[in-house]
C-alpha angles and dihedrals in degrees: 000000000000123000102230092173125078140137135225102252084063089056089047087050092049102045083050094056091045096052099041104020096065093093095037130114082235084079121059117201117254114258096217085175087060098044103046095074101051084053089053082044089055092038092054086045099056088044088059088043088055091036081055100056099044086049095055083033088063103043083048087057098042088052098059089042096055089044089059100044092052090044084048088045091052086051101048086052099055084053094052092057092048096045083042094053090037084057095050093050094049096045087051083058098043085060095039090056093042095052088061100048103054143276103257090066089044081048096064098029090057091052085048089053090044092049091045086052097055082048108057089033084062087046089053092050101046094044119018110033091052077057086053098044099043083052102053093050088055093052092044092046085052097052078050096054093044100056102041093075101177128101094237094050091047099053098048094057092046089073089070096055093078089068088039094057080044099056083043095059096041088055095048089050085046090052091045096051090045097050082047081057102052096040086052091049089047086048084057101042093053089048088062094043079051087051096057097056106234094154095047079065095048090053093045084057098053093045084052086045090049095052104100098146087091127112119210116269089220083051083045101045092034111109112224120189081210116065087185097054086044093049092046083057105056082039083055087056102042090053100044082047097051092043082054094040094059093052101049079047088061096044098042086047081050091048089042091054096048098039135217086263097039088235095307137115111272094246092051099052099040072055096058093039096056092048088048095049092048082054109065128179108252084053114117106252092356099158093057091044092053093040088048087052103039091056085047108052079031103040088158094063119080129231094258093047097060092055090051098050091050093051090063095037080060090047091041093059093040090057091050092050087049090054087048093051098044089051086052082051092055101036091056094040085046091044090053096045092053092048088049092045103054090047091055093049087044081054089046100051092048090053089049084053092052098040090057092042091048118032098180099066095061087122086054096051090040082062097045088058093042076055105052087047090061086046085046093048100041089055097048084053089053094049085050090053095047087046086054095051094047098056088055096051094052094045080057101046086052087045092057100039088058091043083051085054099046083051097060096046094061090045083058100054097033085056087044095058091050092043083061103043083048091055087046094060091041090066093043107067091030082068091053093050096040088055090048084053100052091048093052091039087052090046088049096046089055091049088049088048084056098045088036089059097046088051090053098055085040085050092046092052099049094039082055093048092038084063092049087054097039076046107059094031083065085050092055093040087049094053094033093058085045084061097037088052078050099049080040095063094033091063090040090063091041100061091036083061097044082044086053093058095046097043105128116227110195133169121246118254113172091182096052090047096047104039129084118281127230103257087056095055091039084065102040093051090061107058106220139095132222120230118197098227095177148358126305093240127352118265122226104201148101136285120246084242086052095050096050097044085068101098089214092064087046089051101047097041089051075047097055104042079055091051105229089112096119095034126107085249089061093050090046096051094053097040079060099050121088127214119258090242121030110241107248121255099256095054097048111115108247094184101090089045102072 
């Protein structure tokens, strides 16, 4: 706090002392080498602080991050399943449809589906599987890494990372110039879509579509007895034409305004379209999942922008339901007053008929037509009522779709200002605690200096009496290999002289040596062979396929090509694994059993 109160005396006192107290024993002169530490001690203090708070800053971030791309990966794969089973559906009606219209036609389109294969089967391979398997060697080189801990090991694998950061970067320039490749040949490709003037026939159609001013050829080539009941019909369709027209005018004006592209580039907005379209409605958090994605696939486009862009996307398709909704309309109502008309001039006709059959019910005629022009003219009052209701329904729905707007918009900055309060408070107390922290981790650094202290002098001391002993043990083994070299040559002169007195001393006799022995003549004399029919002695044991079909022997050597043969793991497996056949009672060991 700051005193804000003071007097003038206090001011006189304090000029005097300044200007005679300088020299004085009442000031003591600053110490700036002793305070110099204790400001690299708070500056390191507050680093660490900052250090603190982007850290937890990071992970914050990371979090989030990692919240949204699970909850994006969930999404995409929900996509995948629909556009997979949308693939399937339209590929079973590509064959249906090819199966009824010859073989000659499913011949070529399955050799254009093989080639297309190859082809994208050659695509894969020269783009995608070098991406795999770089990536599977990286990962591999990293598990390596991790789990030689030492320095040494360490230094001597960091050599190869130079050709590994090359081969990176030579697969990253050879990605780039294939997507350049592809956009360019999509660029292409839509230039020659753009060549064959299919929208030039959309937009014939629509004219076709717009063109309401047209009276029926069955109303124009019809013959009608009575020009004036023909003449209140075509009046009929142009009206109900004009009333429609006026309102497609209005529409189409409303759609012009607004634009096909809502005043975007066409990438950006079939971007947009088709993130809007992956995000529907029903889906949990759907607005922050399509907002995250948007500003990730259009970094250039602002927040607000966004939001703006989507409200008249919104108008924009509401417009075009609307225009849907208003040619149904007119279909329908077209489609009634033919039907009606036709009927009418069917009526009229009979009662010409009539009326020239039968000459004296001409009053009678002359009150079936007033009839029909009541019946004409009810029901004109009926399509203008219905015109009527259906503009007001659609006023309200438009009413109710901007009120639904509004509505949201509040929801979003009410949850924003508690989102924020609820921040404030986070930081708050991280602060607190972050306080409490420092103060315990500088009490238990001063208790670590002590103990570390005390370690050091204990360590001094044994590393000086482990020498004496390392010392004097050299000393024994020194003394201990001198006796056992002694021990060594007195043996050796031991066994020469017993070698001395053993030693054989025979005459040479080439003729004995090289001549036939006894046991050879013996046989020879004799005639007969021996055969050996059968073994020596017979042999009570199993069969390789016997062993083997033991599961034991199965389990312990997979066990021992893995190398756990000697592990817990292994003792308890085969503890666990039962013999194929049970031993029987009278040879089972009863000594461990006491």
């Amino acid at each position: 706090m700051f005193v804000t109160n003071h007097r003038a005396e206090d001011i006189e006192k304090l000029t005097l002392r300044i200007k005679d107290g300088l020299g004085s024993t009442k000031y003591k002169p600053l110490q700036y080498e002793q305070l110099q530490p204790l400001l690299d001690a708070k500056r390191l203090a507050c680093a660490r602080t900052v250090q603190k708070i982007q850290k937890t800053q990071q992970v914050a971030q990371r979090t989030r991050e990692n919240t949204l791309l699970r909850q994006h990966r969930e999404v995409w794969i929900r996509e995948q399943a629909k556009l997979m089973k949308a693939g399937e559906t339209a590929e079973a009606d590509l064959v249906s449809f090819l199966e009824k219209n010859g073989n000659s036609f499913i011949s070529q389109m399955r050799d254009y589906g093989l080639i297309l294969e190859r082809e994208r089967e050659g695509f894969r391979d020269a783009t995608v599987k070098p991406i795999w398997q770089l990536k599977e060697d990286l990962q591999y080189r990293l598990a390596e890494v991790r789990q030689h801990t030492s320095q040494h090991s360490i230094h001597s694998q960091i050599s190869d990372w130079d050709s590994v950061l090359q081969e990176v970067h030579s697969v990253k320039d050879q990605q780039e110039a294939i997507v350049e490749k592809l956009h360019s040949e999509c660029l292409s490709l839509e230039q020659e879509i753009f060549a064959l003037g299919i929208e030039e026939c959309f937009s014939s159609a629509q004219e076709m579509l717009g063109d309401l001013t047209q009276v029926p050829e069955e109303i124009m080539s019809a013959w009608c007895p009575y020009p004036d009941l023909k003449s209140s019909l075509l009046q009929e369709f142009h009206a109900l034409s004009e009333k429609y027209e006026s309102k497609l005018l209005t529409i189409r004006k409303c759609l012009q305004e607004i634009g096909r592209y809502c005043g975007w580039p066409e990438e950006d907005h079939m971007v947009f379209q088709m993130v809007m379209s992956q995000y529907p409605h029903d889906l949990n958090n759907y607005r922050t999942l399509s907002m995250d994605m948007l500003q990730r696939l259009l970094p250039h486009r602002l927040r607000q922008e966004l939001k703006d862009h989507e409200q008249s996307w919104d108008q924009y398709r509401f417009a075009q339901t609307h225009q849907r909704a208003v040619l149904q309309s007119w279909w329908q109502d077209r489609a009634g007053l033919l039907i009606k008309s036709l009927a009418i001039l069917e009526e009229a006709r009979v009662a010409h008929q009539e009326e020239l059959t039968l000459q004296s019910q001409r009053r009678h005629q002359q009150e079936i037509s007033n009839q029909l022009k009541e019946k004409l003219q009810l029901w004109r009052a009926q399509q203008e009522e219905v015109a009527r209701l259906e503009a007001a329904i659609a006023s309200r729905r438009q009413e109710e779709e901007e009120d639904r707007l509004r509505r949201e918009q509040e929801r979003d900055r009410a949850r924003r200002a508690v989102q924020k309060e609820r921040v404030k408070e986070f930081y708050t107390e991280k602060q607190r605690r972050r306080e409490e922290q420092e103060k315990k981790d500088q009490e238990r650094l001063e208790e670590l200096r002590e103990l570390m202290v005390e370690q050091a002098r204990r360590d001094k001391e044994r590393v000086q009496f482990r020498e004496a002993l390392l010392l004097q043990r050299k000393r024994e083994r020194e003394a201990q290999a001198l006796l056992r070299l002694e021990e060594e040559a007195e043996k050796q002169g031991h066994l020469e002289a017993l070698r001395n007195q053993v030693a054989v001393v025979v005459e040479a006799d080439p003729e004995r040596m090289m001549g036939n022995t006894k046991a050879w003549q013996s046989r020879h004399q004799t005639g007969e062979e021996f055969v050996l029919q059968k073994p020596l002695y017979p042999l009570y044991s199993f069969t390789d396929r016997q062993i083997v079909s033991d599961p034991r022997v199965r389990i312990e050597q997979a066990l021992r090509e893995a190398g756990f043969h000697n592990s817990p793991y292994a003792r308890e497996v085969l503890s666990a694994v039962h013999p194929p056949r049970l031993p029987r009672r009278d040879t089972e060991s009863t000594i461990f059993k006491s």
